[in-house]
Each structure stands twice: as structure tokens, then as C-alpha cells.
mmJSON file of the N, C-alpha and C atoms, coordinates in Angstrom:
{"data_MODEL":{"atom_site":{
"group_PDB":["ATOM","ATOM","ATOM","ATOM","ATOM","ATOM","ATOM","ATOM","ATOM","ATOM","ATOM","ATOM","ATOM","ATOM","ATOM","ATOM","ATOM","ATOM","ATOM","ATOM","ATOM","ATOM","ATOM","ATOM","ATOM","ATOM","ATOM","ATOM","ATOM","ATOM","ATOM","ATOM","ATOM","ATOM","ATOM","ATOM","ATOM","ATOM","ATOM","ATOM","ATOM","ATOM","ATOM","ATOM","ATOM","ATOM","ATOM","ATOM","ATOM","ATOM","ATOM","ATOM","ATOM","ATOM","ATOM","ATOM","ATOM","ATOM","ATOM","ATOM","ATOM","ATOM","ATOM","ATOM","ATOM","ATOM","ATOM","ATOM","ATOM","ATOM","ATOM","ATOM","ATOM","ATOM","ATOM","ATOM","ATOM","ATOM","ATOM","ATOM","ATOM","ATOM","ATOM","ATOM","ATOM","ATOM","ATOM","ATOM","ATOM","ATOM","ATOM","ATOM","ATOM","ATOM","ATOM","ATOM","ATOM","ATOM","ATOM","ATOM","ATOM","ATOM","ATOM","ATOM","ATOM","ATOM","ATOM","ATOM","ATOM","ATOM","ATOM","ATOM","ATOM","ATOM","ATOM","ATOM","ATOM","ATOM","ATOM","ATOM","ATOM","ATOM","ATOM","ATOM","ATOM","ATOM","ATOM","ATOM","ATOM","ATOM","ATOM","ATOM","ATOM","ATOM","ATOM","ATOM","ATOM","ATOM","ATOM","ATOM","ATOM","ATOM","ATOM","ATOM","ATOM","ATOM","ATOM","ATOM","ATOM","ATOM","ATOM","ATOM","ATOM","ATOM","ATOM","ATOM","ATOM","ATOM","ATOM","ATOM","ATOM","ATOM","ATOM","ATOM","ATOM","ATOM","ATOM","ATOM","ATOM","ATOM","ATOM","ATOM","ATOM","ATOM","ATOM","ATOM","ATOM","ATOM","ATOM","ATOM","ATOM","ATOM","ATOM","ATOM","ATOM","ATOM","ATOM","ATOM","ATOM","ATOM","ATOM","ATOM","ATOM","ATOM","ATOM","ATOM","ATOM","ATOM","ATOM","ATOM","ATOM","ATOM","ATOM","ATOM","ATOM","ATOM","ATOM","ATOM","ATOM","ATOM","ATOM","ATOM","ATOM","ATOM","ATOM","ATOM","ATOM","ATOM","ATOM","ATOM","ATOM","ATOM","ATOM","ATOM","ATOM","ATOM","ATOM","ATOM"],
"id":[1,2,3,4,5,6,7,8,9,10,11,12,13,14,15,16,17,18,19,20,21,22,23,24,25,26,27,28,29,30,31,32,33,34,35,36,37,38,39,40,41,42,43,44,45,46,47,48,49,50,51,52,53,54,55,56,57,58,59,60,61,62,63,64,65,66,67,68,69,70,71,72,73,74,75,76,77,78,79,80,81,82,83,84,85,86,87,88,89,90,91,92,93,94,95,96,97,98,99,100,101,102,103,104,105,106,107,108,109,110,111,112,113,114,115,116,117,118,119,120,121,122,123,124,125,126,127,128,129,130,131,132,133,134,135,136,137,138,139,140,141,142,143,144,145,146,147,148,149,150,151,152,153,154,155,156,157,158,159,160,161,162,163,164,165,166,167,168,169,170,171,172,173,174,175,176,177,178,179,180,181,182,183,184,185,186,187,188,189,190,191,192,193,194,195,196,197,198,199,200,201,202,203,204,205,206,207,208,209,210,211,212,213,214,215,216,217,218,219,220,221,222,223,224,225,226,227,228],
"type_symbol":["N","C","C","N","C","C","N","C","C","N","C","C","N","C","C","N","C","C","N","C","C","N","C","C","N","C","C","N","C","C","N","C","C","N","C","C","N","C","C","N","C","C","N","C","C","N","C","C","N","C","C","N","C","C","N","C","C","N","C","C","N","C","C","N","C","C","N","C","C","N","C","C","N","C","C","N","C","C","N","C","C","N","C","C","N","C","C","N","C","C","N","C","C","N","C","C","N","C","C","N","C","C","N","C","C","N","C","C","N","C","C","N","C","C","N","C","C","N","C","C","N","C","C","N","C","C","N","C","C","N","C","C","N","C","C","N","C","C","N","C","C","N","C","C","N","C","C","N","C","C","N","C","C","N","C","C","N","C","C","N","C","C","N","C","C","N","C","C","N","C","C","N","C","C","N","C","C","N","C","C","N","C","C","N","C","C","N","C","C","N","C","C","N","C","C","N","C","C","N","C","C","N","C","C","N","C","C","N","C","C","N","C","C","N","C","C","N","C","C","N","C","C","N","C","C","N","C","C"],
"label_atom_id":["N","CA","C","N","CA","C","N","CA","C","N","CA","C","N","CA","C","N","CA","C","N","CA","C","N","CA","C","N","CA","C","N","CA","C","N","CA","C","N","CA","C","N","CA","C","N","CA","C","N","CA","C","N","CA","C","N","CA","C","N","CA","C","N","CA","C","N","CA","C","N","CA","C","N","CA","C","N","CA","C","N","CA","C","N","CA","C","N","CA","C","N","CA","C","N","CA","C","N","CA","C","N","CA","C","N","CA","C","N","CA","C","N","CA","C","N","CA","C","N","CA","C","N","CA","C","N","CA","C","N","CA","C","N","CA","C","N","CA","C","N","CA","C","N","CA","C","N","CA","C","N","CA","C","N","CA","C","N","CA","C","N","CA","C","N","CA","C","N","CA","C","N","CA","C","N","CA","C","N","CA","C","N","CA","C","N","CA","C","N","CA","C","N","CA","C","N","CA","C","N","CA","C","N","CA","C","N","CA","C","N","CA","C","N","CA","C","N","CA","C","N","CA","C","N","CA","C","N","CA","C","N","CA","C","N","CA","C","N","CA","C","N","CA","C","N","CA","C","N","CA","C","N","CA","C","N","CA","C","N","CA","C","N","CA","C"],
"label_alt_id":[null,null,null,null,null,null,null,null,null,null,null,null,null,null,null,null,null,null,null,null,null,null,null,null,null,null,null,null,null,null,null,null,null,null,null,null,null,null,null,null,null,null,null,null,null,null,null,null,null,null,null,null,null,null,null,null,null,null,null,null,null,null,null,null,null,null,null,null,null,null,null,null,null,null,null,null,null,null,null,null,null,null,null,null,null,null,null,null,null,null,null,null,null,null,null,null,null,null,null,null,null,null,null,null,null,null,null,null,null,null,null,null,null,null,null,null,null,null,null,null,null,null,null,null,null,null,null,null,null,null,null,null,null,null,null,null,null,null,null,null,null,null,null,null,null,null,null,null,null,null,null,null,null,null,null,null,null,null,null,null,null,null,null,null,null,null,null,null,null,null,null,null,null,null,null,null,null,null,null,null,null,null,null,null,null,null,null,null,null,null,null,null,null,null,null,null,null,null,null,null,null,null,null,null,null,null,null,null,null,null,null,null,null,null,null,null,null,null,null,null,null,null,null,null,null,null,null,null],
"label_comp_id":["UNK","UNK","UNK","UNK","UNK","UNK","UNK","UNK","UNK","UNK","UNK","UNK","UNK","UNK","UNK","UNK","UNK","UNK","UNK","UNK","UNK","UNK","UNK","UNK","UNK","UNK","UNK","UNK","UNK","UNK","UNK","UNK","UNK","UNK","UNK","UNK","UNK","UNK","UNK","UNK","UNK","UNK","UNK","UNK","UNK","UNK","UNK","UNK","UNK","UNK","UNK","UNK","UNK","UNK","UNK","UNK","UNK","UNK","UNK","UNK","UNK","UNK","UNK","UNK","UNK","UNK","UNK","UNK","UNK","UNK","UNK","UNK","UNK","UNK","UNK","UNK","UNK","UNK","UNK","UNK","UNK","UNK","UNK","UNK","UNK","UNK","UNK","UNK","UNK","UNK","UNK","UNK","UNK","UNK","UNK","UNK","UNK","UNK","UNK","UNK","UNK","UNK","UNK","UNK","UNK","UNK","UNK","UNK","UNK","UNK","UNK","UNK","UNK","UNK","UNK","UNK","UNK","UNK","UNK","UNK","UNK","UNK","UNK","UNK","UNK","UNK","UNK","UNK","UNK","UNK","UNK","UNK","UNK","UNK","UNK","UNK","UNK","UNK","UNK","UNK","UNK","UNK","UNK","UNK","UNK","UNK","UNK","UNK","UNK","UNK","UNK","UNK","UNK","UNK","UNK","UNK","UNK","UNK","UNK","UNK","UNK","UNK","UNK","UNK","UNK","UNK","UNK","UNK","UNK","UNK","UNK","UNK","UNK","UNK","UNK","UNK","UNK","UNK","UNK","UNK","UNK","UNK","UNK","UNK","UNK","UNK","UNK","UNK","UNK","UNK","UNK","UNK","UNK","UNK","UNK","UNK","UNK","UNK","UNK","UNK","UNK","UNK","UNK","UNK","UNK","UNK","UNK","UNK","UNK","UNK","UNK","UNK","UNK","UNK","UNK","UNK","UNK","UNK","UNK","UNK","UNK","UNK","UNK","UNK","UNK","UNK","UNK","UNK"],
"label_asym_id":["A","A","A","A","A","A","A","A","A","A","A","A","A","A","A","A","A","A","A","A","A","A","A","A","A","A","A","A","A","A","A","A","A","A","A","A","A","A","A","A","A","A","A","A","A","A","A","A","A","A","A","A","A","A","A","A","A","A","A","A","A","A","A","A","A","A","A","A","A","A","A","A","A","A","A","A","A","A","A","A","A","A","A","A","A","A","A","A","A","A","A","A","A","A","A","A","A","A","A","A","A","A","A","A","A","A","A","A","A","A","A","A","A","A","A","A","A","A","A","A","A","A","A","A","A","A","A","A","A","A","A","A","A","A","A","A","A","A","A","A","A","A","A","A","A","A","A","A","A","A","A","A","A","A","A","A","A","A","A","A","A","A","A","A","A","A","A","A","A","A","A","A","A","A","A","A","A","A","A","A","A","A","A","A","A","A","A","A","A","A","A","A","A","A","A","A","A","A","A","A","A","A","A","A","A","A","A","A","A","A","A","A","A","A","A","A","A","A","A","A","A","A","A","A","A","A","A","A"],
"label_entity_id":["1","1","1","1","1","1","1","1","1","1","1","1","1","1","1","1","1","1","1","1","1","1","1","1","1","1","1","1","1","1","1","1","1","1","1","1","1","1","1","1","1","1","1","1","1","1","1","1","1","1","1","1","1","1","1","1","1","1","1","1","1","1","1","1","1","1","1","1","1","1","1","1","1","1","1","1","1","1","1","1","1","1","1","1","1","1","1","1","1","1","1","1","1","1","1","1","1","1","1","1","1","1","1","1","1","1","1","1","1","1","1","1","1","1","1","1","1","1","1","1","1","1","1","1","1","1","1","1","1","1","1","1","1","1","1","1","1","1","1","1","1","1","1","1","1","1","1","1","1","1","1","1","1","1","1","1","1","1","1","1","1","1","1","1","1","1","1","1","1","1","1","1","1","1","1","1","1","1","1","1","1","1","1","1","1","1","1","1","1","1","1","1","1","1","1","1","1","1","1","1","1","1","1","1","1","1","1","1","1","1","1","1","1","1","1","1","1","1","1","1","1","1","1","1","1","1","1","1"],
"label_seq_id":[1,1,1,2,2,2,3,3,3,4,4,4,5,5,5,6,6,6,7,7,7,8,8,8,9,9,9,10,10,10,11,11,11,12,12,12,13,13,13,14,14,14,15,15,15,16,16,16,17,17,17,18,18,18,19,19,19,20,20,20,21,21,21,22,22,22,23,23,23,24,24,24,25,25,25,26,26,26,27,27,27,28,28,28,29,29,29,30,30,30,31,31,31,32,32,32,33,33,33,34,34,34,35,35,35,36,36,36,37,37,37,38,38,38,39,39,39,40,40,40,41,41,41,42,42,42,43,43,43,44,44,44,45,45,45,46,46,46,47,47,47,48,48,48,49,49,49,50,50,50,51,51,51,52,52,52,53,53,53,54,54,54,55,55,55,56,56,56,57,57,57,58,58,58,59,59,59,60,60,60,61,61,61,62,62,62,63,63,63,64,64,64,65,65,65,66,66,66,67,67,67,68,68,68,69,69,69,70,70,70,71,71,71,72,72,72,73,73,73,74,74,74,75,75,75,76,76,76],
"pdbx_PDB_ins_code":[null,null,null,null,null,null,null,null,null,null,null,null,null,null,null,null,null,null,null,null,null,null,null,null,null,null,null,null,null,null,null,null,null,null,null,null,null,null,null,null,null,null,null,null,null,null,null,null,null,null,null,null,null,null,null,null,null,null,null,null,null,null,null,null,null,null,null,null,null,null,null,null,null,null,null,null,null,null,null,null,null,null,null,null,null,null,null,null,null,null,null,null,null,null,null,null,null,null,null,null,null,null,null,null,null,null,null,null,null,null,null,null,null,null,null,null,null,null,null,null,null,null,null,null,null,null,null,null,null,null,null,null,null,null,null,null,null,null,null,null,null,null,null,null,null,null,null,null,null,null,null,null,null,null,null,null,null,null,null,null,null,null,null,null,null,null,null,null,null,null,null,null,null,null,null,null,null,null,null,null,null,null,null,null,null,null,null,null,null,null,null,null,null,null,null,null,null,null,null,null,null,null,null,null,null,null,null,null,null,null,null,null,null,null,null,null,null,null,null,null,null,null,null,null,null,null,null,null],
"Cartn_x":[121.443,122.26,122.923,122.8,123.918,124.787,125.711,126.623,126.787,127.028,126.963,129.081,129.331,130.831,130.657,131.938,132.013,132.878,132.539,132.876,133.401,134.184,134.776,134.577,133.612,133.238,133.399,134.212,134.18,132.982,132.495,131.516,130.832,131.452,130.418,129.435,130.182,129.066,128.274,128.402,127.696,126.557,126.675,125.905,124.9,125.511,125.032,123.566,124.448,123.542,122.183,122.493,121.778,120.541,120.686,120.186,118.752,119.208,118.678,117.602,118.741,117.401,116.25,116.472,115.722,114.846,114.995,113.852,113.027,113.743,112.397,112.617,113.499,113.827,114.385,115.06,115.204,115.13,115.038,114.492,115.789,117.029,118.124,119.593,120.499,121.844,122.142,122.086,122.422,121.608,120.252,119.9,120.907,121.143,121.403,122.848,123.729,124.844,124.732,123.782,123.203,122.389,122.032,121.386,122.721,123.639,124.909,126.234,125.794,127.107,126.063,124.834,124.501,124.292,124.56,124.099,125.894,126.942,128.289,128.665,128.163,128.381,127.981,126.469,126.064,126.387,127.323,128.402,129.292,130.088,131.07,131.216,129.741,129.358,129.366,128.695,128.618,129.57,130.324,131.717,132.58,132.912,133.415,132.472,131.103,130.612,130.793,130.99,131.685,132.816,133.745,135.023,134.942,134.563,134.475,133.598,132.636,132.086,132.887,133.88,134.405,136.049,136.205,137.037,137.29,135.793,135.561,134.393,133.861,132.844,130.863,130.203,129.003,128.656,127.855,127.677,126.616,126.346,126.094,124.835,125.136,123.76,122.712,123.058,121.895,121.818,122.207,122.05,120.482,119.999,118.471,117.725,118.344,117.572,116.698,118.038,117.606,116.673,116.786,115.507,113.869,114.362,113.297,112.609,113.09,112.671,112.542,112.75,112.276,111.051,110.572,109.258,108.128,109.03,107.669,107.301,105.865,105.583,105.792,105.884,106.174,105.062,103.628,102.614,102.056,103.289,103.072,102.343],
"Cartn_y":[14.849,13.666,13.359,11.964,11.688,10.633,10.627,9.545,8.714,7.768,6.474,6.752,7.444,6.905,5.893,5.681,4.586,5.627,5.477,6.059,5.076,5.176,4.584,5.349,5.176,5.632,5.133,5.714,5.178,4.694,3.671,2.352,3.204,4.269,5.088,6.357,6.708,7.957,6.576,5.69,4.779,4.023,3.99,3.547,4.884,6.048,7.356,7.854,7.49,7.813,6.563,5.212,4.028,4.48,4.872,5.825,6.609,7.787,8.612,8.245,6.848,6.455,5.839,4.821,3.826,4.894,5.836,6.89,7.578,7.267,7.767,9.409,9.759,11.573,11.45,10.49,10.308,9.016,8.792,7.32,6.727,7.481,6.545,6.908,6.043,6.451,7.995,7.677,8.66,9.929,9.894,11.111,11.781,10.95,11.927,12.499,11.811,11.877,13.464,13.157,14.603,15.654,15.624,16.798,17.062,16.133,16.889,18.065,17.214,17.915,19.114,18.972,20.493,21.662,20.954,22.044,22.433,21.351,22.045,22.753,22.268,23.496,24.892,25.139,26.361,27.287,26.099,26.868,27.547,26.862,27.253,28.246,28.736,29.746,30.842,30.654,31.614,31.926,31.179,31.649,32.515,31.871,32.709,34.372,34.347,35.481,36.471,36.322,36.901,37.221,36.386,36.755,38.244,38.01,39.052,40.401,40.302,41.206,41.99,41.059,41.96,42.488,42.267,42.589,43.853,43.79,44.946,46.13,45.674,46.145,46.237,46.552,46.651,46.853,46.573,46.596,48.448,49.222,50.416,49.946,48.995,48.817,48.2,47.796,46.595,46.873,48.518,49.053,48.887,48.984,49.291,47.86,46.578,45.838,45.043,44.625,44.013,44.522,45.917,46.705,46.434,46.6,46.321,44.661,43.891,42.926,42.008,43.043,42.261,42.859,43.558,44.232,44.018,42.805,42.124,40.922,40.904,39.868,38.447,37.536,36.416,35.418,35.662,35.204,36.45,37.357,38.055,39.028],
"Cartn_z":[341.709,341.554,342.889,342.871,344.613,344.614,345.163,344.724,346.069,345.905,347.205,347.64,348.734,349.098,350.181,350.773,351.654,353.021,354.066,355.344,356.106,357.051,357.966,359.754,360.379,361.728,363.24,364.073,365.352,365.534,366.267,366.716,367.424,368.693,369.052,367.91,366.975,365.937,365.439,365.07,364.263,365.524,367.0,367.667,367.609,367.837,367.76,367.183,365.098,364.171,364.371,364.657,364.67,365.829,366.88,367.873,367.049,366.329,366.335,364.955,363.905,362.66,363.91,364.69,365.53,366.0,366.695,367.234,365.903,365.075,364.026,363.884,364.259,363.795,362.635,361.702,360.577,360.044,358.727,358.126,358.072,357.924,357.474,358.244,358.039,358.698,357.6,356.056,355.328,355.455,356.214,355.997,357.371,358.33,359.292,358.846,358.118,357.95,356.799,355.954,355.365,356.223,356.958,357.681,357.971,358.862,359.696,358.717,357.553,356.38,356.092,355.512,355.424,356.851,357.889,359.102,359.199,358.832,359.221,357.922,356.402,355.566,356.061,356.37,356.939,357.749,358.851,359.647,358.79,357.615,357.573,356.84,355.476,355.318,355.665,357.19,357.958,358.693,359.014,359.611,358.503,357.314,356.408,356.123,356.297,356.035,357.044,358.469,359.409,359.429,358.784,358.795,357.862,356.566,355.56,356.289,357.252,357.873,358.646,359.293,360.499,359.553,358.29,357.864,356.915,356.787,356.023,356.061,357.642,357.883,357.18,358.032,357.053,355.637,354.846,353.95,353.804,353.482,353.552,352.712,351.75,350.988,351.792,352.598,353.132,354.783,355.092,356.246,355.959,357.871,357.883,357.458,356.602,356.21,357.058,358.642,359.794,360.197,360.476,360.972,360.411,359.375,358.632,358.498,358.203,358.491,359.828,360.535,362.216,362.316,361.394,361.813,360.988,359.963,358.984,359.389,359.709,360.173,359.152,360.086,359.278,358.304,358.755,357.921,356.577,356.315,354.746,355.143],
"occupancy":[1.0,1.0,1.0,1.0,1.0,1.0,1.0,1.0,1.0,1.0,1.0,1.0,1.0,1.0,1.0,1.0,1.0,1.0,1.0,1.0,1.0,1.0,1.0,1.0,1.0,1.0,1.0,1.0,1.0,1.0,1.0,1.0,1.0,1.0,1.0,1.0,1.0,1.0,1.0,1.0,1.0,1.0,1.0,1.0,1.0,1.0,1.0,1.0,1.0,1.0,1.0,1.0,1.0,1.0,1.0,1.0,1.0,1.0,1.0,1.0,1.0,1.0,1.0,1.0,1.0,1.0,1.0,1.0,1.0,1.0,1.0,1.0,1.0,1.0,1.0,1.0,1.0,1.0,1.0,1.0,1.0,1.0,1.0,1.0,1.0,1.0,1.0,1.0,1.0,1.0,1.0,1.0,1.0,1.0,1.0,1.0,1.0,1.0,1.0,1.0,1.0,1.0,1.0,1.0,1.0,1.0,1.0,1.0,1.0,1.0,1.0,1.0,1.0,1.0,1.0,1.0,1.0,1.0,1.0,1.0,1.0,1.0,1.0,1.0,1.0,1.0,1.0,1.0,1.0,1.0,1.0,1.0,1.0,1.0,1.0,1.0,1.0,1.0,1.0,1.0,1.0,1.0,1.0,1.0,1.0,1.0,1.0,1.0,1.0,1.0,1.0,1.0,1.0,1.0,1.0,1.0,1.0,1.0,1.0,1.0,1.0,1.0,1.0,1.0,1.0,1.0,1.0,1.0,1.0,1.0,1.0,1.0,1.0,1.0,1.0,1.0,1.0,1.0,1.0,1.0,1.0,1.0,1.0,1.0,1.0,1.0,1.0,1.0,1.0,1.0,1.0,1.0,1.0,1.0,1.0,1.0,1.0,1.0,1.0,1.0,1.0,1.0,1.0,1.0,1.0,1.0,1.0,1.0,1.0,1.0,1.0,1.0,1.0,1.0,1.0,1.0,1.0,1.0,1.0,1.0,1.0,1.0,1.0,1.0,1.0,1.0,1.0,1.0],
"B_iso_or_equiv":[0.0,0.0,0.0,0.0,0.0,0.0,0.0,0.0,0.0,0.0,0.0,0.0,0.0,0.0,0.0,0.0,0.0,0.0,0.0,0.0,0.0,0.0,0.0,0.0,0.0,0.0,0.0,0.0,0.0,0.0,0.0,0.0,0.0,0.0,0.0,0.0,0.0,0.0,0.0,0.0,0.0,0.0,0.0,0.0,0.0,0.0,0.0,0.0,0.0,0.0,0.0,0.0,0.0,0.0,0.0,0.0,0.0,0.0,0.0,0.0,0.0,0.0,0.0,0.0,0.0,0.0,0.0,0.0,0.0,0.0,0.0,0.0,0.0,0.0,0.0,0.0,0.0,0.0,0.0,0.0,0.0,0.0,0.0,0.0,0.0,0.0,0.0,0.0,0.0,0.0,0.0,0.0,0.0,0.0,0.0,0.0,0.0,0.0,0.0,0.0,0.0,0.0,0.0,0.0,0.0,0.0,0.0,0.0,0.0,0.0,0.0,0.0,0.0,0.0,0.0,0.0,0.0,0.0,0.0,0.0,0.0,0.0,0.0,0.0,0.0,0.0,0.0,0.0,0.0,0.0,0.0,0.0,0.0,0.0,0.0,0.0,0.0,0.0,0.0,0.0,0.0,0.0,0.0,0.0,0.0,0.0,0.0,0.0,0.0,0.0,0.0,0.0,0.0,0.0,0.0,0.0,0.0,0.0,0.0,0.0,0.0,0.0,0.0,0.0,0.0,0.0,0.0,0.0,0.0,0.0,0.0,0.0,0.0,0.0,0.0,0.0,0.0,0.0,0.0,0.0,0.0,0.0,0.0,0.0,0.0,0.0,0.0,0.0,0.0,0.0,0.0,0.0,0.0,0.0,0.0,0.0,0.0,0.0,0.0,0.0,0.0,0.0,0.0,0.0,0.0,0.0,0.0,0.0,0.0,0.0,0.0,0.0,0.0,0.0,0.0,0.0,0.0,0.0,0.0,0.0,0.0,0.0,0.0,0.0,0.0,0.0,0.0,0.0],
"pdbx_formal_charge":[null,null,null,null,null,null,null,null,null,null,null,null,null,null,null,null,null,null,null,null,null,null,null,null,null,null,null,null,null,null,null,null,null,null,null,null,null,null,null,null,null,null,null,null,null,null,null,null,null,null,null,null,null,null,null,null,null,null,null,null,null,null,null,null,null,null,null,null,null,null,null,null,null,null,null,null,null,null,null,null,null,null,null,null,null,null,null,null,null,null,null,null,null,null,null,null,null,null,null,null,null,null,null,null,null,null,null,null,null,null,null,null,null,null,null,null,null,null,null,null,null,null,null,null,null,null,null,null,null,null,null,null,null,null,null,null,null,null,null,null,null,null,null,null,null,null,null,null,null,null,null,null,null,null,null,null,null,null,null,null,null,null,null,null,null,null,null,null,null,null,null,null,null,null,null,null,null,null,null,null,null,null,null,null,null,null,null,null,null,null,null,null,null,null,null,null,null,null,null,null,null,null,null,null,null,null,null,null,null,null,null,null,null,null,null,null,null,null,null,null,null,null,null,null,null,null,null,null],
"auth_seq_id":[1,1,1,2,2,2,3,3,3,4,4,4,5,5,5,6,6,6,7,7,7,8,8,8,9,9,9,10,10,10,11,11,11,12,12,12,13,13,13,14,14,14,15,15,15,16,16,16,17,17,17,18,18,18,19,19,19,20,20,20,21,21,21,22,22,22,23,23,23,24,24,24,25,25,25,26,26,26,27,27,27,28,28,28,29,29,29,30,30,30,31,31,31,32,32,32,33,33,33,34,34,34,35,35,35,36,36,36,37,37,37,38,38,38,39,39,39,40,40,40,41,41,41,42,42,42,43,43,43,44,44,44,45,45,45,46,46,46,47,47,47,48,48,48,49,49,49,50,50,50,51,51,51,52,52,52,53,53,53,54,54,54,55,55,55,56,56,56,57,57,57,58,58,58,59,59,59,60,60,60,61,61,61,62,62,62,63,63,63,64,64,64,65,65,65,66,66,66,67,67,67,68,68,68,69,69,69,70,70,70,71,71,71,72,72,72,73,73,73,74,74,74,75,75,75,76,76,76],
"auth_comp_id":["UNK","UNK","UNK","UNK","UNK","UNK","UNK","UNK","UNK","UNK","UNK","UNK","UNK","UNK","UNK","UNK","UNK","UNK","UNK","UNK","UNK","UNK","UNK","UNK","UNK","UNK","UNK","UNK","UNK","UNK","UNK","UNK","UNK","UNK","UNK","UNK","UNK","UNK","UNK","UNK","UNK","UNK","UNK","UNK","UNK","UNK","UNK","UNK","UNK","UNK","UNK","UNK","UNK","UNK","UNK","UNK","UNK","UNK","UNK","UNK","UNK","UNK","UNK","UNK","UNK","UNK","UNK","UNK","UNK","UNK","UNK","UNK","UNK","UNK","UNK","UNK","UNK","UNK","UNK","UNK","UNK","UNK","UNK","UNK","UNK","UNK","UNK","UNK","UNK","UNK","UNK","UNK","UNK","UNK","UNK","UNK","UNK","UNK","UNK","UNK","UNK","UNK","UNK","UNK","UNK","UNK","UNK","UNK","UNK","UNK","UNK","UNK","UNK","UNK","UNK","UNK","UNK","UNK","UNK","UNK","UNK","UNK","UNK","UNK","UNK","UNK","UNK","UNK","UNK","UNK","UNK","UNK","UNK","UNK","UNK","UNK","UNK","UNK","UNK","UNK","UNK","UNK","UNK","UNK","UNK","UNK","UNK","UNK","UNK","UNK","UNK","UNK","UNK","UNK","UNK","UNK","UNK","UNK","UNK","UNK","UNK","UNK","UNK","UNK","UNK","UNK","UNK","UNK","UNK","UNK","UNK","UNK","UNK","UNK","UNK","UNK","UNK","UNK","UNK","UNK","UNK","UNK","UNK","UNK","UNK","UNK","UNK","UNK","UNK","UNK","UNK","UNK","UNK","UNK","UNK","UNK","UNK","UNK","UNK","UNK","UNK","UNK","UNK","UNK","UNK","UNK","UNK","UNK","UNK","UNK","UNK","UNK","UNK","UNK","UNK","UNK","UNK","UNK","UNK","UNK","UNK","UNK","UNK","UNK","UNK","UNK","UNK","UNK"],
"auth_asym_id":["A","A","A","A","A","A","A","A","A","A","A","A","A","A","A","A","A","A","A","A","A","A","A","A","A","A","A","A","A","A","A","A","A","A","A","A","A","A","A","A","A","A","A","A","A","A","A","A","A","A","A","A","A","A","A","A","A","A","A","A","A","A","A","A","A","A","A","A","A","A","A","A","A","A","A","A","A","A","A","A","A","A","A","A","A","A","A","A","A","A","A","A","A","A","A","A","A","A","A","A","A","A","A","A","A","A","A","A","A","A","A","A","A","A","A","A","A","A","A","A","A","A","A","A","A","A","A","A","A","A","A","A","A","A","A","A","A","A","A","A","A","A","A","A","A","A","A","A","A","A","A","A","A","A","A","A","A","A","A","A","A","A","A","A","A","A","A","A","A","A","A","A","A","A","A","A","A","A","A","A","A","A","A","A","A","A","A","A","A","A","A","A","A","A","A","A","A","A","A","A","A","A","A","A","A","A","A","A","A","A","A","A","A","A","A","A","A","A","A","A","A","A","A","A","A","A","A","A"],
"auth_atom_id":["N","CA","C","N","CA","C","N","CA","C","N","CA","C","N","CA","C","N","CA","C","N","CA","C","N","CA","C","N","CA","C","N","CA","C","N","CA","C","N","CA","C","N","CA","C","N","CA","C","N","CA","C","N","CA","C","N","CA","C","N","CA","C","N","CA","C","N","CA","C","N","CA","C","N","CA","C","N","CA","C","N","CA","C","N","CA","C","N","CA","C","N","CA","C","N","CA","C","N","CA","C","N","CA","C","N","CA","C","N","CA","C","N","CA","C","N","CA","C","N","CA","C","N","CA","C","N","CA","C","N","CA","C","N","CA","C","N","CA","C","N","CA","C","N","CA","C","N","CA","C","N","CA","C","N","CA","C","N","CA","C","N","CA","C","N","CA","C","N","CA","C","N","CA","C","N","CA","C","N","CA","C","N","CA","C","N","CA","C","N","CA","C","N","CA","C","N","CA","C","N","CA","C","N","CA","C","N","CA","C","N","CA","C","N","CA","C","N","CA","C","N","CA","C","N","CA","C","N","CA","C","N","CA","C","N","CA","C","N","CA","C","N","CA","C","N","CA","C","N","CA","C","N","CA","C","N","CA","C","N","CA","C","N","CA","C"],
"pdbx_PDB_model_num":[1,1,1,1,1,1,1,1,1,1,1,1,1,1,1,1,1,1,1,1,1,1,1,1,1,1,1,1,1,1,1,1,1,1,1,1,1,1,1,1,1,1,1,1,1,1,1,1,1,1,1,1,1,1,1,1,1,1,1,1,1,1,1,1,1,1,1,1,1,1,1,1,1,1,1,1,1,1,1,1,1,1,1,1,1,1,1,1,1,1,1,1,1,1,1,1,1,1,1,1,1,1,1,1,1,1,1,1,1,1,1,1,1,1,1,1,1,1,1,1,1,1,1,1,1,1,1,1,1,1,1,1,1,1,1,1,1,1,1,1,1,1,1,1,1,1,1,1,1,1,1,1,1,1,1,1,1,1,1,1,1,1,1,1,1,1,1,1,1,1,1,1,1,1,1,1,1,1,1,1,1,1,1,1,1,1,1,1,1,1,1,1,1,1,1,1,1,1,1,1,1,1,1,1,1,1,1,1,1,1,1,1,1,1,1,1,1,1,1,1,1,1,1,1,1,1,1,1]
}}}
């Protein structure tokens, strides 16, 4: 489900996003405006999952996992 809001943008992000639909890296102002909210959710994920890392240290269960999966190749 998606819901239509209404934004209000400095003339330069809106020359910006207009930029980058016109080059054809995305079809619409809204997709770019969605790629950008899910790439800064992901940050903020991950910032929170660091925080909890360095607060409480490694996880003991999921020692060795890195190891292990830097050494599986990626075509299975």
C-alpha cells in the first residue's frame, strides 16, 4: 500500500531530483525520493545496530559467522 503526501523542497533538491529523473537513473521524482528514504532508513538501522554493538559487545552466537561467509562464494 502507498500513500500520496505533499512535500515542500528547496528549488535546488527539486532541480536536483528533476536532474537525475531527466537522466533516466530513475522514472520518477517519487522514486528517487524513495530510493533516498530507504537508503537513509538503512543508515539508521545500522547506526542503531552499532550503537547496540559497541554497547554490549559481540554477539558469541554469531562469532565466526563473518569468517565464514567471506569464504562462500557468491554464485552458491
Amino acid at each position: 500500500m502507498s500513500k500520496q503526501i505533499a512535500v515542500r523542497l528547496d528549488d535546488d533538491l527539486v532541480a536536483f531530483v528533476d536532474e537525475i529523473v531527466q537522466s533516466g537513473r530513475e522514472r520518477s521524482r517519487a522514486a528517487v525520493l524513495t530510493r533516498a528514504l530507504e537508503r537513509e532508513r538503512r543508515r539508521v538501522v545500522a547506526s542503531r545496530d552499532a550503537e547496540i554493538l559497541a554497547r554490549t559487545g559481540p554477539d558469541p552466537e554469531l562469532a565466526g559467522l563473518a569468517e565464514h561467509i567471506a569464504g562462500t562464494p557468491i554464485d552458491g
